[in-house]
C-alpha positions in Angstrom: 67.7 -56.1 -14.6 70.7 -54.2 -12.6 74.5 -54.8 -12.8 75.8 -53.3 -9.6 78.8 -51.6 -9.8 81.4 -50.0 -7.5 84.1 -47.3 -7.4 87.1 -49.1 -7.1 90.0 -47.9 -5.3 87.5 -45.4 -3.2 86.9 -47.6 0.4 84.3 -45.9 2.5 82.6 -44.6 -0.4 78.5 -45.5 0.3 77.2 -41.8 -2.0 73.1 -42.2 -2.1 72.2 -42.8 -6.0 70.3 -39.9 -7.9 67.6 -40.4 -9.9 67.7 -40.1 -13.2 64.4 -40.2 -16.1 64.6 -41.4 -19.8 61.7 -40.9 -21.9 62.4 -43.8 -25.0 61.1 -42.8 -28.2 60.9 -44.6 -31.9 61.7 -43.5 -34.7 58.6 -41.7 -35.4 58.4 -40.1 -32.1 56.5 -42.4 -30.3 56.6 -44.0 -27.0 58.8 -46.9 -27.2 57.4 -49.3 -24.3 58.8 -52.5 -23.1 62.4 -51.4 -24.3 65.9 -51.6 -22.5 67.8 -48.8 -21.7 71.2 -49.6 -20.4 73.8 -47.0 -18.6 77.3 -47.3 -18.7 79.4 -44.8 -15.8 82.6 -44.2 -15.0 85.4 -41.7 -15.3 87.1 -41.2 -18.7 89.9 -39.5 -17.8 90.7 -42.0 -14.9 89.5 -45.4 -17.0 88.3 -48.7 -15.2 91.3 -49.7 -13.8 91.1 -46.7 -11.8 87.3 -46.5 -10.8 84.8 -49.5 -11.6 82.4 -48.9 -13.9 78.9 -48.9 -13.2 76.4 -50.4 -15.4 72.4 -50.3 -14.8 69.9 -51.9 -17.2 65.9 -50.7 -16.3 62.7 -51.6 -18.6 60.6 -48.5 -19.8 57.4 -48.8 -19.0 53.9 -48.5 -21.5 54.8 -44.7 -21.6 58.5 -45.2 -23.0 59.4 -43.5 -19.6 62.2 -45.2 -17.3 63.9 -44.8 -13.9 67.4 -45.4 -13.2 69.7 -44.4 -9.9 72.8 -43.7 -10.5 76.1 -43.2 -8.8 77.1 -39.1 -8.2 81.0 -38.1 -9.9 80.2 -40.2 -12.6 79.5 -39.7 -16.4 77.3 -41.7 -17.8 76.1 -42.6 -21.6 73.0 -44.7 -22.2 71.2 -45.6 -25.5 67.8 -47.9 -25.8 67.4 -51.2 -27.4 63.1 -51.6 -28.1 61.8 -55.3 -27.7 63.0 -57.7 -30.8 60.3 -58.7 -33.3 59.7 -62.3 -34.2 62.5 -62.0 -36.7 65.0 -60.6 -33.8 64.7 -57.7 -35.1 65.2 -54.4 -32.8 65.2 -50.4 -32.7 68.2 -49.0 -31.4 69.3 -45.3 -30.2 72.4 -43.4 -30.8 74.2 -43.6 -27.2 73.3 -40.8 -25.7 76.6 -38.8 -23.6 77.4 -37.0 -20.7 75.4 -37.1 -18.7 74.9 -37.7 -14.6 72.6 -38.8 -11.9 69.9 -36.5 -12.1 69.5 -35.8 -15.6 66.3 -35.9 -17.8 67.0 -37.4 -21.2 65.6 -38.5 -24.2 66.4 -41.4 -26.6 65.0 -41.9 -30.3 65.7 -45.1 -31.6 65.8 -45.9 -35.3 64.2 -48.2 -37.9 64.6 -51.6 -36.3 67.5 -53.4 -37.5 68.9 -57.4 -37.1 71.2 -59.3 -34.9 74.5 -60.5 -36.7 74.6 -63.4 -36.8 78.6 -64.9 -37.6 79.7 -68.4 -38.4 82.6 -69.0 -36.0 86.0 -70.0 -38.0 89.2 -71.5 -36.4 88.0 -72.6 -32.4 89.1 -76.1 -33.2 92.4 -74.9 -33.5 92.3 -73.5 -29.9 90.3 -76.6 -28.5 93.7 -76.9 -25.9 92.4 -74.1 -24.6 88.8 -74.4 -24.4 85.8 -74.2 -24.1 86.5 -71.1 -26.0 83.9 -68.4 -24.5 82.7 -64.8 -26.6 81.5 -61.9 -25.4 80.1 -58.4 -26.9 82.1 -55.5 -25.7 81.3 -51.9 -25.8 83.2 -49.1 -26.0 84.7 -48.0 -22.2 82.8 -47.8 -20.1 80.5 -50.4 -20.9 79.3 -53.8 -20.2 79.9 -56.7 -21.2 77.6 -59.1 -23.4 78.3 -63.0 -23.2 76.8 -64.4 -26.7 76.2 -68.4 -26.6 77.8 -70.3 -29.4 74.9 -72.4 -30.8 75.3 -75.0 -33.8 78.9 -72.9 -34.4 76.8 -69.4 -34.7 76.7 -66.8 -32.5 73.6 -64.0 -32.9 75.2 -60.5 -31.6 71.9 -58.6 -30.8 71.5 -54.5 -31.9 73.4 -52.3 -29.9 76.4 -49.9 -30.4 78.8 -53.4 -29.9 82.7 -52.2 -30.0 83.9 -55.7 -30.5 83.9 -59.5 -29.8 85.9 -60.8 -27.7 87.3 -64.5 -27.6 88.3 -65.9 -24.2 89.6 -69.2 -23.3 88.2 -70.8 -21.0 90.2 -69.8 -18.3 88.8 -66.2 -18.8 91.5 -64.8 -20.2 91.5 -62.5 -23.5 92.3 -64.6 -26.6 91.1 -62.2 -29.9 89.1 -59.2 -30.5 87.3 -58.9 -33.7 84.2 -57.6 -35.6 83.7 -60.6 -38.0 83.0 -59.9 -41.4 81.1 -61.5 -44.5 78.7 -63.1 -41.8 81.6 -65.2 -40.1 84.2 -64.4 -37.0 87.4 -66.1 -38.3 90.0 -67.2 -35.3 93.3 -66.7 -36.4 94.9 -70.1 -35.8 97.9 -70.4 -32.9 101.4 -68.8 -34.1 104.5 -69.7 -32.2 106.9 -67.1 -31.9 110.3 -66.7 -30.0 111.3 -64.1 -28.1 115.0 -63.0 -26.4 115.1 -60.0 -23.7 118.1 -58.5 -22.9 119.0 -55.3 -20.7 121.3 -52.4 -22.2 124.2 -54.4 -22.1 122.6 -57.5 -24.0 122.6 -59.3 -20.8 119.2 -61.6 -21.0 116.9 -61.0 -18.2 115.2 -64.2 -16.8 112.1 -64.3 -15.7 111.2 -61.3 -18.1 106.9 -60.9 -17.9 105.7 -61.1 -21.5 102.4 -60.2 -22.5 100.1 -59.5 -25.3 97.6 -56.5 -25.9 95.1 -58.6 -27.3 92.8 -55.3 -27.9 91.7 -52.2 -26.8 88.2 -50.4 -25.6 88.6 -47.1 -26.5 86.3 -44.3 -24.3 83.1 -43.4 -26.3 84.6 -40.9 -29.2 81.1 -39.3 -28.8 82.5 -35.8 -29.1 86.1 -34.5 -29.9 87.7 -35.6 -26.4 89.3 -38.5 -25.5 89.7 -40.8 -22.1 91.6 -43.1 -20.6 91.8 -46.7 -23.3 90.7 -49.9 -21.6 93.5 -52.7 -22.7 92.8 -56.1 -22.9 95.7 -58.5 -21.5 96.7 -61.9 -22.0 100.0 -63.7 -19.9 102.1 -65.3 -22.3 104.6 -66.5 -19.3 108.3 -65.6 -18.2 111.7 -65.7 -19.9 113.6 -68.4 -19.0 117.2 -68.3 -17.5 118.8 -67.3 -20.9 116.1 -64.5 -21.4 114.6 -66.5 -23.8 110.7 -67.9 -24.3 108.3 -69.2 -27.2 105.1 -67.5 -26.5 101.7 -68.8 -28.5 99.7 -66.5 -30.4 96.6 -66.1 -32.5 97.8 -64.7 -36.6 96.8 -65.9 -39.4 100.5 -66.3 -40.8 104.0 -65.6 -39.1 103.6 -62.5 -37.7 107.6 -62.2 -37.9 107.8 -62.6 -41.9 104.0 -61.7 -43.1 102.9 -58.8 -40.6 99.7 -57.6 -42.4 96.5 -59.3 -41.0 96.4 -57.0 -38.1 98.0 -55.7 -34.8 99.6 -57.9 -32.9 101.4 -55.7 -30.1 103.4 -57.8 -27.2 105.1 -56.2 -24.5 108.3 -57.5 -22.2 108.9 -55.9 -18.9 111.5 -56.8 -16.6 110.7 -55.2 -12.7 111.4 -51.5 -12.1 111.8 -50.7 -15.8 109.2 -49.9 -18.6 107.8 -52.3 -20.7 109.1 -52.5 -24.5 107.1 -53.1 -27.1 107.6 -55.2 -30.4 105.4 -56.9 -33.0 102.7 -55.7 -35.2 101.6 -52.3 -35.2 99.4 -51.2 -38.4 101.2 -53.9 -40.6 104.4 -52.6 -39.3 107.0 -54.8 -37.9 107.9 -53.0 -34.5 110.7 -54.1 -32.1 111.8 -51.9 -29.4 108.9 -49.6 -29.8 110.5 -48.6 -33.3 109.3 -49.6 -36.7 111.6 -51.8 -38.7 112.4 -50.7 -42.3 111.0 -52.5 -44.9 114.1 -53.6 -46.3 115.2 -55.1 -43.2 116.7 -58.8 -43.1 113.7 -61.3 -41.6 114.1 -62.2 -38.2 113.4 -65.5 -36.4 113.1 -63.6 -33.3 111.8 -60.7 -31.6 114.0 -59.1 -29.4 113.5 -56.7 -26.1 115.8 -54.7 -24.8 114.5 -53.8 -21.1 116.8 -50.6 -20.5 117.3 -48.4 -16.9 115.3 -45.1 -17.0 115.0 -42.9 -14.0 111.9 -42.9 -12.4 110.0 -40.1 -12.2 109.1 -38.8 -9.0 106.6 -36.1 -7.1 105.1 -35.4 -4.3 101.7 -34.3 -3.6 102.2 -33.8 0.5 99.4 -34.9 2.8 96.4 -37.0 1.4 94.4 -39.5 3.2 95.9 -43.4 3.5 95.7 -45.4 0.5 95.8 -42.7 -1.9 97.7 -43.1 -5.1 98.7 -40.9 -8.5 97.1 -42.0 -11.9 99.5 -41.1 -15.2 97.3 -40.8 -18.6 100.7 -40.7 -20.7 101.1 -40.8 -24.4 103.6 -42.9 -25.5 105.1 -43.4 -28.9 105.9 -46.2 -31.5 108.4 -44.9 -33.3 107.8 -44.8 -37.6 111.5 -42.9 -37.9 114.2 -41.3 -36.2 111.7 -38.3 -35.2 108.3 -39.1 -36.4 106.0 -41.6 -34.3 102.4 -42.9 -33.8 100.4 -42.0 -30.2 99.8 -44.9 -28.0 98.1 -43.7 -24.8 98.5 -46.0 -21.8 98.4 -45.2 -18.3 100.2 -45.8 -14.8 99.2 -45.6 -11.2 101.3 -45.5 -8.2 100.6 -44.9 -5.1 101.1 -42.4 -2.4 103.2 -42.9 0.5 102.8 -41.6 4.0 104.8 -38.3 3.0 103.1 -37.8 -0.1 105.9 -39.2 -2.2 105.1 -41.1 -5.6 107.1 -42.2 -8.0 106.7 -44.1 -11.4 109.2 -46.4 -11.7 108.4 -47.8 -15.2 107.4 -45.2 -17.0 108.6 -45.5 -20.8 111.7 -42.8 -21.1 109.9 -40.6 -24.3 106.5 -39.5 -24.0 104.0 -37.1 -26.4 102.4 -35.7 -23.1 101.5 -36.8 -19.5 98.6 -35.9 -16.9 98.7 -36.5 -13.6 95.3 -37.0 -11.2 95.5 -37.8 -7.7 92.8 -40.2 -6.4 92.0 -40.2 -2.4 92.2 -43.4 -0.6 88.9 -42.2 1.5 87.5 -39.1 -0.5 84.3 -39.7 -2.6 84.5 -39.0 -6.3 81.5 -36.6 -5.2 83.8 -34.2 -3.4 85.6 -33.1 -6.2 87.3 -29.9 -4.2 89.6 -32.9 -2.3 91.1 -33.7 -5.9 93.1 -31.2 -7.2 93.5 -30.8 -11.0 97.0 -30.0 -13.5 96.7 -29.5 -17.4 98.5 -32.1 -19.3 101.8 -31.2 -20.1 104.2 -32.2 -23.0 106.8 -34.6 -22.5 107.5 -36.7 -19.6 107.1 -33.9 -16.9 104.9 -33.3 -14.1 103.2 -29.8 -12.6 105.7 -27.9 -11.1 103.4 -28.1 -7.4 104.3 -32.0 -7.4 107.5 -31.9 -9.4 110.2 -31.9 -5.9 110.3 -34.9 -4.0 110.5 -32.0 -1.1 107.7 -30.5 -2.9 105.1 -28.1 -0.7 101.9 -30.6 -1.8 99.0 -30.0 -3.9 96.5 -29.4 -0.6 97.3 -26.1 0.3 97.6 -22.0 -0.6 99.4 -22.6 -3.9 96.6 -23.8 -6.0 93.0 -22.0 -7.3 89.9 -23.1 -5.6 86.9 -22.6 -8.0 83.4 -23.1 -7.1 81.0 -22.8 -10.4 77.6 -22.6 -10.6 75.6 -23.3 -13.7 72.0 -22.4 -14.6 70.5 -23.9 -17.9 68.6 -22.1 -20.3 65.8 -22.0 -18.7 67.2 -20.4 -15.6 67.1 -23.4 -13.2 70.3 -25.4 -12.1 71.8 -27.3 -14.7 71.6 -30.8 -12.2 72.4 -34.0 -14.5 74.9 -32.1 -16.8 78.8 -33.4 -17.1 81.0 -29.8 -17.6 84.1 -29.9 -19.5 87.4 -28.6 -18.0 90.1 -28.0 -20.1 93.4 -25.4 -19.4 93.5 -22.6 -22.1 96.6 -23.1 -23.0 98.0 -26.2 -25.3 101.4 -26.1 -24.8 101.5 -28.5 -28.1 99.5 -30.8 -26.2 96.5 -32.3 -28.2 92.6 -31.1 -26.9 91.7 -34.9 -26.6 94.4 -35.5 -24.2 93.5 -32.8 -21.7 89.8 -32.6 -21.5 88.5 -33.5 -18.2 85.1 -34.1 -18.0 83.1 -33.2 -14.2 79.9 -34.1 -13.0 77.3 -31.2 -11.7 75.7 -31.9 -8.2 72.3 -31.3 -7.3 72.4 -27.8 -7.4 74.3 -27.1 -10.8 77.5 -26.6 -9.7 80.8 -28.0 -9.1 83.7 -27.2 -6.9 87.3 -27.8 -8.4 90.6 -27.5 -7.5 93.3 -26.5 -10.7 96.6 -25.6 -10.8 97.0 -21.6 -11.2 96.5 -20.4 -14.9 93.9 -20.1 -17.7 91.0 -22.7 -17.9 88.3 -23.5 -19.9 84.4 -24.1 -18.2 82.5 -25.7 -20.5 78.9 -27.4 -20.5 75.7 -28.4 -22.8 72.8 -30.2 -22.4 69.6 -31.1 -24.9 68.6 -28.2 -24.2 71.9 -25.2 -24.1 75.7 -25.0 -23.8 78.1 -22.2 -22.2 81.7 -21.6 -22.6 83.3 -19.5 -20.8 87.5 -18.8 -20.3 88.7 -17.7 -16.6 92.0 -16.6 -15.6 92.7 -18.3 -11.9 95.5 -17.5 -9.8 95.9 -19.2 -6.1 93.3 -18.5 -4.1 89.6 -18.5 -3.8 87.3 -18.1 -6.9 84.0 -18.2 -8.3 81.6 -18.0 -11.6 78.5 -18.3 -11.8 77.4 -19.3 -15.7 74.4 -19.9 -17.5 73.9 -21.5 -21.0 72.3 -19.6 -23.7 69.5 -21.8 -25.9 70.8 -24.2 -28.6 70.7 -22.4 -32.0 68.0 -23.9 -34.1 67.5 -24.5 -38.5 64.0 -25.4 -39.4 63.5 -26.8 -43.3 60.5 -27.8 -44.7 61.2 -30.0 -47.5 58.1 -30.1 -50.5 58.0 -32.2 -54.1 57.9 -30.5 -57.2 54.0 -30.1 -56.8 54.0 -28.5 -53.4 53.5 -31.8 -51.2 55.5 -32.2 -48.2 57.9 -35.2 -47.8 57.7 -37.4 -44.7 60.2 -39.3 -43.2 63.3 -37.8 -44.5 66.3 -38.5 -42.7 69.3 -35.8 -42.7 72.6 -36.2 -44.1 75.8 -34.1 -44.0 77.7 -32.7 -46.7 80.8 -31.8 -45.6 82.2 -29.4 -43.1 84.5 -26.0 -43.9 86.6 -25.2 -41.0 89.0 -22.0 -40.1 91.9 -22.7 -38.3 91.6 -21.2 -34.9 93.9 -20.9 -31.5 90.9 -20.3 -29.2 90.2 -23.8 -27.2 86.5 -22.1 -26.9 85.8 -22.9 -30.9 87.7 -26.7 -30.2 85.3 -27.1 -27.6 82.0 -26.0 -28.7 83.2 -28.0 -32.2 83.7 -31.1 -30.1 79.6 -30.8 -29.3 78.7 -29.8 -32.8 80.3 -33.5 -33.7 78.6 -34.9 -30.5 74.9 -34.0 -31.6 75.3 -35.7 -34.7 74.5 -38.9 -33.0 71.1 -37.0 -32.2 71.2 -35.6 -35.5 70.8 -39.2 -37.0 67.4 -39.8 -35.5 65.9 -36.6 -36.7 63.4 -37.2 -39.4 61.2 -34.8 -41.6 57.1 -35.2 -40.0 53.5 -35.3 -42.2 54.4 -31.5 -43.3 57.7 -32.1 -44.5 59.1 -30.1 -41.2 62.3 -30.8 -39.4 64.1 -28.7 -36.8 67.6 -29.2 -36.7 69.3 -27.6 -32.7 73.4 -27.3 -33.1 75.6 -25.2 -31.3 77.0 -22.3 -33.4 80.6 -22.0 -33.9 82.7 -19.1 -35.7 84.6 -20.2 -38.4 82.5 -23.4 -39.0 80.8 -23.7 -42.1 78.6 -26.7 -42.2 76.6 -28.0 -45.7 73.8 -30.4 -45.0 71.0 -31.9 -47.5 68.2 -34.5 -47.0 67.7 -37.9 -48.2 64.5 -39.9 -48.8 63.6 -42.9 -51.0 66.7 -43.0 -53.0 66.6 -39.6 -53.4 68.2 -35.9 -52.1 67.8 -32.3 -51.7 69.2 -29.2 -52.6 72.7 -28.4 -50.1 71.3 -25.9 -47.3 74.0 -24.3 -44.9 73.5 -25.4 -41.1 72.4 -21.7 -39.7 69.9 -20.4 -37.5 67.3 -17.9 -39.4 63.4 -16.7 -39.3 60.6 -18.6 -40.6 61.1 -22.7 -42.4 63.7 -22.7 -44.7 62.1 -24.3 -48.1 64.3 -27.3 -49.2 63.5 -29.0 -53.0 64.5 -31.8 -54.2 67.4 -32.2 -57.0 
């Protein structure tokens, strides 16, 4: 079965599919036939409001082995669900990421494991607003599940499910939750009033209020981040005195008793950024700042929709129907100075001059990133779509920063063309590469990672802001790093990955006799503090193979080999467990021979 998908916001785009082979394994190694494997696309540093995701499903055949075609300039994750038993029970694989069309991956599934099954709490509280309809979510990108509701249960089947989410029936996002204790409790309905005013304390009819009702975050299957997916519900419009009571699932008044969850609502009045106020973290927010816990109860929450300048570029001549994307960091303030990060993003578009402006961006940011998206470009012509590091604050690149600006398409910026060869010496086709400017400027590594798809021939052709950048890439199979300096102008590299670095242990009873089926287990991780974004980069794949890492088991000798990706300063302790029991502490590190392992 296939869920077509499309890039949104890209008309004209019609790039021929690539394809891509899985070979599905269980957990002891063997074919795994008659499984699903499912891949979820996009583009984490754009999101899905930005470009649609693409999700495929495909059948593996007797041999484990599966086809799939899928779209070129995205990045991809997949993991394999094998056929349930007769008690529902079903093998599932770590997801398996980045990865793009052309690759050749493999997916080991684990012990089979059951479907939840949750007794469904509170509905007949919402039955105004029903049928009430659920539906598995993943993490983003990723598809989503519908689960029927049958004699008040639903059965959520394996799989690496983010959340449930509650709809009415309408559509619209109710709740998000996990359930817990074998039932999914809905909160009942909570009536709270809200006043919005401008700076002045003027209310502002017809004020749009809304609630985050959850949020998708990218798959956190390495140390980088991506654009969050947000879940929206309408609550309605202010009325002529600013004022509204909105309805809202809690389990008691958020206003008075704000710890059974988030509960974050937003106000926005036209050309000015949205506000925030409720619960964040089981603190009482209102005006994006955290109330003190001495502070008198209130029997409203109260916006206060100020004037901030927008802030405005230009990016000088780009095809019709482009626009500007914004992944920004905003803040919910704990004190005066201190605050929590709450990423959102903003996309304006381009007009015929190449001037852009965002007109409701929030007035204090972390850090910002701008990406321009073409109107008739294809996301697999990545020289058309020039690159900036993120920057701290609320500023843009200094190329776009003047509405009189000279434009991004032109002699000021670096062209780079890199080739990659993996470590076998062949192009490194399938592989996503990590882009990343070498210097922070206080700005977090998660928030300025971009991730690019190789084409065919192992390469990839960007366009970034003059400076020092970061090329980074790994597959099953190698990784390279390397750090070049890029002034405007023409460059190119050419970079080829070096073999992953490989432990082999051999783990053996008191009496000699290897140990099968042993599963490996981390101890702990020692790590020196380093300003090289190489080391935060090659650690951000040490974390991403311990997804693989899970899978690994110890065969009929006792043997298991154990590929990472070395990293100075990184001292990782690892053991082995079995049948209630565990072995000695062994350092992950590469050496001669099998490394004999005992038991404690």
């Amino acid at each position: 079965m296939v869920f077509g998908g499309v890039l949104a916001g890209l008309p004209g785009q019609a790039a021929p599919r690539r394809a891509t082979f899985v070979r599905a394994e269980d957990a002891a190694g063997e074919p795994l036939a008659g499984a699903v494997v499912t891949f979820a696309g996009g583009v984490p540093h754009l999101g899905v409001d930005v470009v649609q995701r693409d999700i495929l499903q495909v059948a593996t055949d007797a041999r484990g082995r599966a086809q799939a075609k899928l779209l070129p300039g995205l990045c991809y994750t997949a993991w394999v669900v094998g056929a349930a038993g007769p008690d529902g029970r079903a093998s599932v694989s770590p997801p398996h990421a980045w990865f793009s069309g052309g690759a050749l991956i493999t997916l080991r599934a684990g012990e089979p494991e059951p479907p939840r099954r949750l007794l469904v709490r509170g509905a007949e509280a919402w039955q105004a607003r029903g049928p009430l309809q659920f539906h598995a979510l993943f993490a983003s990108p990723g598809p989503e599940l519908p689960l029927a509701l049958e004699d008040g249960q639903l059965v959520v089947p394996p799989g690496p499910v983010a959340t449930i989410e509650v709809r009415a029936a309408s559509g619209e996002p109710l709740w998000h939750g996990l359930g817990a204790d074998g039932a999914l409790v809905l909160p009942p309905p909570r009536r709270v009033r809200v006043h919005v005013v401008d700076d002045n304390g003027v209310p502002q009819a017809g004020a749009r209020l809304r609630h985050r009702v959850g949020r998708l975050s990218p798959w956190r299957l390495d140390n980088f981040g991506g654009v969050v997916e947000d879940r929206w519900r309408e609550l309605g419009r202010t009325g002529e005195d600013g004022r509204a009571e909105v309805e809202v699932p809690y389990a008691a008044d958020p206003l008075r008793d704000p710890q059974h969850g988030d509960l974050v609502l937003f106000a926005a009045v036209a050309g000015r950024p949205a506000v925030a106020g409720g619960v964040f973290q089981q603190g009482l927010y209102r005006n994006d700042h955290k109330l003190l816990a001495n502070a008198p109860p209130l029997d409203e929450l109260q916006f206060v929709c100020r004037v901030v300048p927008p802030l405005r570029g230009n990016v000088g001549p780009v095809s019709t129907g482009s626009s500007v994307h914004l992944a920004a960091v905003c803040k919910f303030f704990v004190e005066t100075t201190s605050y929590r990060h709450d990423a959102r993003s903003f996309t304006a578009p381009v007009a015929a001059d190449g001037t852009f402006e965002f007109a409701e961006l929030p007035a204090e940011l972390h850090s910002c990133r701008l990406s321009l998206v073409t109107g008739g470009g294809g996301l697999d012509e990545p020289s058309s779509l020039p690159m900036f590091q993120t920057l701290p604050g609320r500023d843009l690149p200094a190329l776009v920063a003047s509405p009189q600006g000279p434009g991004v398409i032109g002699e000021a910026v670096a062209d780079l063309r890199v080739s990659i060869a993996d470590a076998g010496g062949g192009p490194a086709r399938g592989t996503v590469a990590f882009v990343v400017p070498a210097e922070p400027l206080g700005v977090l590594l998660r928030d300025s990672v971009v991730r690019v798809p190789l084409d065919p021939r192992g390469a990839i052709a960007l366009r970034l802001s003059p400076g020092q950048w970061v090329v980074m890439a790994a597959n099953d199979g190698g990784f390279v790093a390397r750090s070049l300096a890029l002034t405007a102008g023409q460059h190119a590299a050419e970079l080829v990955m070096q073999p992953l670095a490989q432990l082999r242990v051999e783990l053996r009873d008191e009496h000699g006799r290897a140990i099968a089926g042993a599963r490996l287990q981390s101890r702990g991780t020692t790590t020196r503090g380093s300003a090289d974004p190489l080391q935060a980069l090659l650690l951000g794949l040490r974390n991403q193979q311990r997804a693989q890492w899970a899978t690994l088991r110890t065969d009929v000798e006792g043997r298991m080999v154990v590929p990472f990706v070395p990293v100075d300063g990184v001292a990782q302790k690892m053991e082995l467990h079995w049948a209630g029991r565990r072995s000695e502490e062994f350092a992950l590190a590469a050496g001669e021979g099998w490394l004999p392992v005992r038991p404690l």
